[in-house]
PDB file of N, CA, C and O in Angstrom, chain B, residues numbered from 101:
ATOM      1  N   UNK B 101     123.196 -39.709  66.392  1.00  0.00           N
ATOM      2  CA  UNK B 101     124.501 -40.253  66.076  1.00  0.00           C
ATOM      3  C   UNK B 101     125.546 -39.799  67.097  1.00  0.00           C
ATOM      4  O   UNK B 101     126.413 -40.627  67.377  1.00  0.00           O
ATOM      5  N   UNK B 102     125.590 -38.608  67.690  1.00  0.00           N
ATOM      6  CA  UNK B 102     126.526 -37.946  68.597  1.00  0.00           C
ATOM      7  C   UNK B 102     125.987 -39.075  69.725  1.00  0.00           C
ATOM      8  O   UNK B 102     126.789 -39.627  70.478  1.00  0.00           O
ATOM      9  N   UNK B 103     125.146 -39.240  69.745  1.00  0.00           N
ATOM     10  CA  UNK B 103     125.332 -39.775  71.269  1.00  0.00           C
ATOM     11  C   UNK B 103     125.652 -41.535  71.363  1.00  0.00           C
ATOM     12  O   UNK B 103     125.994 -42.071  72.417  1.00  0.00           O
ATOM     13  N   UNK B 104     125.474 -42.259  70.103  1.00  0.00           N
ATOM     14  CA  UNK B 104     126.489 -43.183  69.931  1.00  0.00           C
ATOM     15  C   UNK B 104     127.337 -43.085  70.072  1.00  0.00           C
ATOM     16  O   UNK B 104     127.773 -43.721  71.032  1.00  0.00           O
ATOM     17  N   UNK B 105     128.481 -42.098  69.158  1.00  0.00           N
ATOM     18  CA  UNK B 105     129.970 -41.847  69.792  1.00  0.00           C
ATOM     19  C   UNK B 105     129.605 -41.906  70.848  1.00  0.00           C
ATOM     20  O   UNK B 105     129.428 -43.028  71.322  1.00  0.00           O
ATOM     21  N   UNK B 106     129.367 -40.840  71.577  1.00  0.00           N
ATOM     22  CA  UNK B 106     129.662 -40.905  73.171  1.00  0.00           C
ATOM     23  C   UNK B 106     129.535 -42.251  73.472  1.00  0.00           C
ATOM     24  O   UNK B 106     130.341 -42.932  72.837  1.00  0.00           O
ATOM     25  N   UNK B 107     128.855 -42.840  74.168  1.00  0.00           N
ATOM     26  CA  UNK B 107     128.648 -44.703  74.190  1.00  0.00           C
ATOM     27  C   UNK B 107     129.711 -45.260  73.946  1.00  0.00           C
ATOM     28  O   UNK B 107     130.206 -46.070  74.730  1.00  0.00           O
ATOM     29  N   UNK B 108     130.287 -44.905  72.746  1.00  0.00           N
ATOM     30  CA  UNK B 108     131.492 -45.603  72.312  1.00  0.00           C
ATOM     31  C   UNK B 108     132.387 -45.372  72.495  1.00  0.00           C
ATOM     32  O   UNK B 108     133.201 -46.295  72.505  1.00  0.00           O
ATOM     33  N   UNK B 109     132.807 -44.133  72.738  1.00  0.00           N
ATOM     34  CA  UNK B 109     133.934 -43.340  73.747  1.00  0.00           C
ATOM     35  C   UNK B 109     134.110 -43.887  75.179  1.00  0.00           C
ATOM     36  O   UNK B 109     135.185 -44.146  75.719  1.00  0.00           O
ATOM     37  N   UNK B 110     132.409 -44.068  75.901  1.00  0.00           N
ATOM     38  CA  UNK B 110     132.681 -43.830  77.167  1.00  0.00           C
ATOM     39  C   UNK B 110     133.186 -45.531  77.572  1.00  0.00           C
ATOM     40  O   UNK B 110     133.653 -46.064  78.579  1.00  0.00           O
ATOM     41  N   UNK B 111     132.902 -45.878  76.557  1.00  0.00           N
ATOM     42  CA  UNK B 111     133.380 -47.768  76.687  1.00  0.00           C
ATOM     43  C   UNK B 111     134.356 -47.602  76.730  1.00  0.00           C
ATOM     44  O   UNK B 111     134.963 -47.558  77.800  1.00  0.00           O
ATOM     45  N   UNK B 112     135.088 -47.390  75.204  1.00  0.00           N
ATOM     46  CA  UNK B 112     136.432 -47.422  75.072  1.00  0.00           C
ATOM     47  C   UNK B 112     137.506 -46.908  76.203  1.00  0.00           C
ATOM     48  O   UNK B 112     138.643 -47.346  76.377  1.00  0.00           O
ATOM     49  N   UNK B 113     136.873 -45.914  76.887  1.00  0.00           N
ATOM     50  CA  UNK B 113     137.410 -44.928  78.092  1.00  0.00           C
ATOM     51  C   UNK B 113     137.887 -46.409  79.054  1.00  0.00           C
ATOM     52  O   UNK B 113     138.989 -46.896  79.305  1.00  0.00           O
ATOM     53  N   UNK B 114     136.682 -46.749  79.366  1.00  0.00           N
ATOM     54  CA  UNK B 114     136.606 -47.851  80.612  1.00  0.00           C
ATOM     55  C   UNK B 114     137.339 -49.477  79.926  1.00  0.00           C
ATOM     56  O   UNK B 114     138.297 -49.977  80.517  1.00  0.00           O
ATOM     57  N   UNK B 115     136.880 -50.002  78.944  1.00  0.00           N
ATOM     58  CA  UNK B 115     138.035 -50.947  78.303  1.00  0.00           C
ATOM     59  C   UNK B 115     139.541 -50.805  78.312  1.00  0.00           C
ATOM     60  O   UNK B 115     140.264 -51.426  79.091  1.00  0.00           O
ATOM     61  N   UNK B 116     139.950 -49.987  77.439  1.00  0.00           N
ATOM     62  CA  UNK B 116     141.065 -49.558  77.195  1.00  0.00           C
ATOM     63  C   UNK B 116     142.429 -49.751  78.728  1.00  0.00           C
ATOM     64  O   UNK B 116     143.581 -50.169  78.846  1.00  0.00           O
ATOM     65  N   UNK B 117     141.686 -49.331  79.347  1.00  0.00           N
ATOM     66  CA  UNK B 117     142.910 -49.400  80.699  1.00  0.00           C
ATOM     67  C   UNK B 117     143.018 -50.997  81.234  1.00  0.00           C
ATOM     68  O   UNK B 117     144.161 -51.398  81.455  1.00  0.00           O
ATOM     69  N   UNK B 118     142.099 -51.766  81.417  1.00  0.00           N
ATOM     70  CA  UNK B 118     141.948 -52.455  81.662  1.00  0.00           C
ATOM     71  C   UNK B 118     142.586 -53.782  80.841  1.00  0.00           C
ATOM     72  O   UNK B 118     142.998 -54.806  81.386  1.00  0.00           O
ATOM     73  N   UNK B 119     142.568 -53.554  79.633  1.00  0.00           N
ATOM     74  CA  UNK B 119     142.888 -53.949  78.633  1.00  0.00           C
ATOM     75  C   UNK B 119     143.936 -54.053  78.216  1.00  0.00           C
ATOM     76  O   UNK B 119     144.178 -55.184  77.792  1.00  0.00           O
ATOM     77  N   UNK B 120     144.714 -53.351  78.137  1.00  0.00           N
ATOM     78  CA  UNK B 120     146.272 -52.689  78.603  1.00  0.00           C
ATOM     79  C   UNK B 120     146.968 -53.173  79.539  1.00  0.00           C
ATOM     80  O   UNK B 120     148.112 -53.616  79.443  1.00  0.00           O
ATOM     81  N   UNK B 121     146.115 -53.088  80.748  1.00  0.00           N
ATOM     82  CA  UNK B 121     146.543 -54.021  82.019  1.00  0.00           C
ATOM     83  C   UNK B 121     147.318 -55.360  81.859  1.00  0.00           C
ATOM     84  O   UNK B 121     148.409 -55.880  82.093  1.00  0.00           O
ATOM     85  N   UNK B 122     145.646 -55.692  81.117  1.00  0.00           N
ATOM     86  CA  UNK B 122     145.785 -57.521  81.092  1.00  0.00           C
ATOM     87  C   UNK B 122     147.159 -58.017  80.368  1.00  0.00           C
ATOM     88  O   UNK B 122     147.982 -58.913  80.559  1.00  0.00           O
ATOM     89  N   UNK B 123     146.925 -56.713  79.220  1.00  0.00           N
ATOM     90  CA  UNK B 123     148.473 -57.472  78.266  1.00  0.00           C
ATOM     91  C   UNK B 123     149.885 -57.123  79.445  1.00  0.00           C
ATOM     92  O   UNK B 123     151.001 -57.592  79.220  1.00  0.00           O
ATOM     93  N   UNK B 124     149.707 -56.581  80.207  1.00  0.00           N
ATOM     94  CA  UNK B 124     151.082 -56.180  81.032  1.00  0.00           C
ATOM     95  C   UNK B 124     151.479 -57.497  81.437  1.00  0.00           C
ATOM     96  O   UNK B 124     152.660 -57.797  81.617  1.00  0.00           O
ATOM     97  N   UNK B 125     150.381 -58.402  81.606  1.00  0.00           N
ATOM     98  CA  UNK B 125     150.500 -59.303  82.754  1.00  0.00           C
ATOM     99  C   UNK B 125     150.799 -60.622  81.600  1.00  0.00           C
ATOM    100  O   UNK B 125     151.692 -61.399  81.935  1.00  0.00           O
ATOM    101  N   UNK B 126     150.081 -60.898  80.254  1.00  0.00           N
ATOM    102  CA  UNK B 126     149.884 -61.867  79.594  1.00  0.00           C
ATOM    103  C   UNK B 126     151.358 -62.303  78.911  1.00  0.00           C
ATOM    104  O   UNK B 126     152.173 -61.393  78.756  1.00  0.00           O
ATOM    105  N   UNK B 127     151.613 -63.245  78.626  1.00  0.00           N
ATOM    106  CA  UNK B 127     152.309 -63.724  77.535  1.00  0.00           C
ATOM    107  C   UNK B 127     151.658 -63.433  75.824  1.00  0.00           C
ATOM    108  O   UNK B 127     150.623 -63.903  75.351  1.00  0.00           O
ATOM    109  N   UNK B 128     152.514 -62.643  75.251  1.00  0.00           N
ATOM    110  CA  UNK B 128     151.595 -62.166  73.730  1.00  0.00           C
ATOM    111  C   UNK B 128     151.352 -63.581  72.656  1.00  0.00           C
ATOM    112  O   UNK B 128     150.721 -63.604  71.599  1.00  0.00           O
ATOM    113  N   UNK B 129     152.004 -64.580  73.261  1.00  0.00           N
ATOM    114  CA  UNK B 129     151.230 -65.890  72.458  1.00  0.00           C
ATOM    115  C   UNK B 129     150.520 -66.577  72.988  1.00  0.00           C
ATOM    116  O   UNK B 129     150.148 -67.591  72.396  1.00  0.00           O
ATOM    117  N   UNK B 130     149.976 -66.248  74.528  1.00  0.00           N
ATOM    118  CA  UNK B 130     148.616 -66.959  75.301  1.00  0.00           C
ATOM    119  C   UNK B 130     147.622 -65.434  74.618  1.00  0.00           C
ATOM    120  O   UNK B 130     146.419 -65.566  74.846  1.00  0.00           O
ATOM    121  N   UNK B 131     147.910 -64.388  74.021  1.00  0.00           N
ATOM    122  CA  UNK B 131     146.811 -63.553  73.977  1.00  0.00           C
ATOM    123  C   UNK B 131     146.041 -64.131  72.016  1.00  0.00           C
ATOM    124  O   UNK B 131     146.545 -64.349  70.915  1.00  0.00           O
ATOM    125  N   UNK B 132     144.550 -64.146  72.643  1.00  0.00           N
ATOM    126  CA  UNK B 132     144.023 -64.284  71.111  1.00  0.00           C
ATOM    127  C   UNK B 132     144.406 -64.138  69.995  1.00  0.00           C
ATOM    128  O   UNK B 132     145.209 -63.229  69.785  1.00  0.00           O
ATOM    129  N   UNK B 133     143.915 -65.076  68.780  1.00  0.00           N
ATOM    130  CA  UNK B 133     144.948 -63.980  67.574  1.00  0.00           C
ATOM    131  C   UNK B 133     144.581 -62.673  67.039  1.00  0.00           C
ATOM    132  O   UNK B 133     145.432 -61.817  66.797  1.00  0.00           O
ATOM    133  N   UNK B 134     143.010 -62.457  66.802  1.00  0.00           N
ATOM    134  CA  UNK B 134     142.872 -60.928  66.786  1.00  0.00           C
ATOM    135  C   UNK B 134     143.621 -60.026  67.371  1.00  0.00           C
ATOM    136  O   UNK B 134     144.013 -59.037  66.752  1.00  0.00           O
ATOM    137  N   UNK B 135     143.952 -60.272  68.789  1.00  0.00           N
ATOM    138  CA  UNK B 135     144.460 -59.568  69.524  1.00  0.00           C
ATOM    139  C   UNK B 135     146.531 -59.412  68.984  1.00  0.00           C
ATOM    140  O   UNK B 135     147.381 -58.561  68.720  1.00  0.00           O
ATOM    141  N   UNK B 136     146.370 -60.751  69.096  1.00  0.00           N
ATOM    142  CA  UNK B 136     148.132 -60.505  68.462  1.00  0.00           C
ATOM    143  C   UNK B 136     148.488 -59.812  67.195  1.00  0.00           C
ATOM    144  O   UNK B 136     149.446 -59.055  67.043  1.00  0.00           O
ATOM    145  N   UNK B 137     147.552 -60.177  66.248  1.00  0.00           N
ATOM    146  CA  UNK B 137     147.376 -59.348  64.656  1.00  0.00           C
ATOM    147  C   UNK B 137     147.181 -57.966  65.159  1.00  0.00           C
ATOM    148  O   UNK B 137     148.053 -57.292  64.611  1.00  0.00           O
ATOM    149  N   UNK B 138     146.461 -57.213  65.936  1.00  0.00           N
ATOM    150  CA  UNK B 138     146.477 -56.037  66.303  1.00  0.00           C
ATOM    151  C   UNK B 138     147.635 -55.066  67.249  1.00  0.00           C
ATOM    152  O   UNK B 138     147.503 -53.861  67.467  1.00  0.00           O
ATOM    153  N   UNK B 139     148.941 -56.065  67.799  1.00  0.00           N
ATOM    154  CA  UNK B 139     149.480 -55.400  68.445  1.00  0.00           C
ATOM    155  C   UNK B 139     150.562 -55.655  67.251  1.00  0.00           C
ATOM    156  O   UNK B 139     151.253 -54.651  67.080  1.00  0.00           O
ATOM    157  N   UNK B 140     150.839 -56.571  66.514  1.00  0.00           N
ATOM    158  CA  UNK B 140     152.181 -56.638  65.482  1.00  0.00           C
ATOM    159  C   UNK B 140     151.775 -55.341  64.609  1.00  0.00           C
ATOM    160  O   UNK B 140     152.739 -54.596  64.435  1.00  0.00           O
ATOM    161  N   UNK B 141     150.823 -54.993  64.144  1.00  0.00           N
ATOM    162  CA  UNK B 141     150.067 -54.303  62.813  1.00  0.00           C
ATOM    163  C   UNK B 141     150.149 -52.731  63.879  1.00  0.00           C
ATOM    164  O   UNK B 141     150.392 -51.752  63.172  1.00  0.00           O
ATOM    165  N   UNK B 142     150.043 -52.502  64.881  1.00  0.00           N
ATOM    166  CA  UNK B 142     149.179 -51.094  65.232  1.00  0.00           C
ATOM    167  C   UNK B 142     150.091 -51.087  66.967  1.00  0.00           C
ATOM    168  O   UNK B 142     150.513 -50.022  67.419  1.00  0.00           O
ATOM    169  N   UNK B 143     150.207 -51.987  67.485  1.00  0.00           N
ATOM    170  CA  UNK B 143     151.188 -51.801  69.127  1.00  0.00           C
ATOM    171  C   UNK B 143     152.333 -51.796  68.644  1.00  0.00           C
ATOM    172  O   UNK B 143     152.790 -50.657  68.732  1.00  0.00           O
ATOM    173  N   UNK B 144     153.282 -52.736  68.010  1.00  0.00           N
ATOM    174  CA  UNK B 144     154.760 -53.203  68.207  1.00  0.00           C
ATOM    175  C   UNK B 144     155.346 -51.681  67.755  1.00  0.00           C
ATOM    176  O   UNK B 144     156.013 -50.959  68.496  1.00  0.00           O
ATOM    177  N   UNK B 145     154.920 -51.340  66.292  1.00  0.00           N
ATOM    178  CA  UNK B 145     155.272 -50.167  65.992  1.00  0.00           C
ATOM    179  C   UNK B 145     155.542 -48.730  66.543  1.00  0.00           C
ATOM    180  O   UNK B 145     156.378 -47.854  66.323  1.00  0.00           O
ATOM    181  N   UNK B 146     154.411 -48.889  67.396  1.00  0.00           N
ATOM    182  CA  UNK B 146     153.991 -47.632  68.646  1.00  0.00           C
ATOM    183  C   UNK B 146     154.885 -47.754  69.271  1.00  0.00           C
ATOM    184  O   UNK B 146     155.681 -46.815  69.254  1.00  0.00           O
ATOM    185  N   UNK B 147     155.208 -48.970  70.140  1.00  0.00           N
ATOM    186  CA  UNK B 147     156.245 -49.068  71.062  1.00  0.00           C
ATOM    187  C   UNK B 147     157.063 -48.812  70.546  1.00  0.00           C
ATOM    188  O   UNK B 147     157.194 -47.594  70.672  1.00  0.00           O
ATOM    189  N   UNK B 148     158.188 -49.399  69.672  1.00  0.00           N
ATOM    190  CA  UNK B 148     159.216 -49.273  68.906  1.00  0.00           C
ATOM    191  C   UNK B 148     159.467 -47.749  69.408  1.00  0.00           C
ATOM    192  O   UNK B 148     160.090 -47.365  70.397  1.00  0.00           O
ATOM    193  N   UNK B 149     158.808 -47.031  68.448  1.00  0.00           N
ATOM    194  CA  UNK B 149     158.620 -45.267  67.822  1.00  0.00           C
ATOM    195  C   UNK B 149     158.647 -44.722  69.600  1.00  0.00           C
ATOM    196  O   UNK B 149     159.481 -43.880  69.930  1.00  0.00           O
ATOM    197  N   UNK B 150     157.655 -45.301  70.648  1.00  0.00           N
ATOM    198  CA  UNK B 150     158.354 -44.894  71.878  1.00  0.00           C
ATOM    199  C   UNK B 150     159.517 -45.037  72.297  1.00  0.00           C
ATOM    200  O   UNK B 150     160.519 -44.327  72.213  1.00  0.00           O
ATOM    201  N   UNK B 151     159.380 -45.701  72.612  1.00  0.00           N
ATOM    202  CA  UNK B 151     161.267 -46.385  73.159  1.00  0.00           C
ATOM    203  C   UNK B 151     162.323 -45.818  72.308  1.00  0.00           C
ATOM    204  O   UNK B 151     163.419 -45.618  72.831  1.00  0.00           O
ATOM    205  N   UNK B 152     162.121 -45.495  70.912  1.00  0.00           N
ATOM    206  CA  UNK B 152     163.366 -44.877  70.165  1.00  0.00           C
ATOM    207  C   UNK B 152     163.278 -42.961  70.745  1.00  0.00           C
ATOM    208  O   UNK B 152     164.156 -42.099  70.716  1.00  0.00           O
ATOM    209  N   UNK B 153     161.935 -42.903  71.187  1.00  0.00           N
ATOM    210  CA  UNK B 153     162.521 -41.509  71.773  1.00  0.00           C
ATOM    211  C   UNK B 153     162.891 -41.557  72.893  1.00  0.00           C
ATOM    212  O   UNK B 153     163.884 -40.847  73.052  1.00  0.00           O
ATOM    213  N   UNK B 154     162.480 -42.203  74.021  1.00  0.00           N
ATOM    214  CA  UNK B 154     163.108 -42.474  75.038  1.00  0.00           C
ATOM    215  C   UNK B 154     164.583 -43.081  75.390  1.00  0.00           C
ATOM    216  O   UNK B 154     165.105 -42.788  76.466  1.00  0.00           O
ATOM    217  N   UNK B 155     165.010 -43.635  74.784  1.00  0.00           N
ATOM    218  CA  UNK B 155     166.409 -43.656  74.328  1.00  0.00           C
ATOM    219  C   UNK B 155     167.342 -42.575  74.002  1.00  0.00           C
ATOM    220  O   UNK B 155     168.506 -42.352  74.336  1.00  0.00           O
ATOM    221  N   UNK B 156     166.055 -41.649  72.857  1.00  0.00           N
ATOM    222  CA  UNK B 156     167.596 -40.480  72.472  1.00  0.00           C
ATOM    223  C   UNK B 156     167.406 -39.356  73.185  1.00  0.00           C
ATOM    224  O   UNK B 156     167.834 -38.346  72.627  1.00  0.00           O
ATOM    225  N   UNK B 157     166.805 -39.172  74.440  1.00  0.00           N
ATOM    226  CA  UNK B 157     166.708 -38.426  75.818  1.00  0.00           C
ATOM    227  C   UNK B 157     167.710 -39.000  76.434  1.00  0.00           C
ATOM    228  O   UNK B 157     167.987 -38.684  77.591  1.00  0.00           O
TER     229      UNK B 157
END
């Protein structure tokens, strides 16, 4: 089982940036809807909660 995680880590490692990337570049209503349901539900919030500390710096 440990070495599933790992596998799944070492993906996520290599996805993740890439992934991230793409949305830099995308329009968030050309991106899939899984993908949009996942940034309203679990990104928008994140950001938000960033940017409100970066602001009160």
């Amino acid at each position: 089982m440990q070495a599933q995680h790992e596998r799944v880590e070492t993906t996520l490692d290599a996805a993740v940036p890439a992934w991230t990337e793409h949305l830099g570049r995308t329009p968030p209503s050309a991106l899939p809807a899984p993908v949009r349901d996942i940034w309203h539900v679990i990104g928008r919030p994140r950001y938000a909660r960033h940017i409100s500390r970066v602001r009160a710096v």
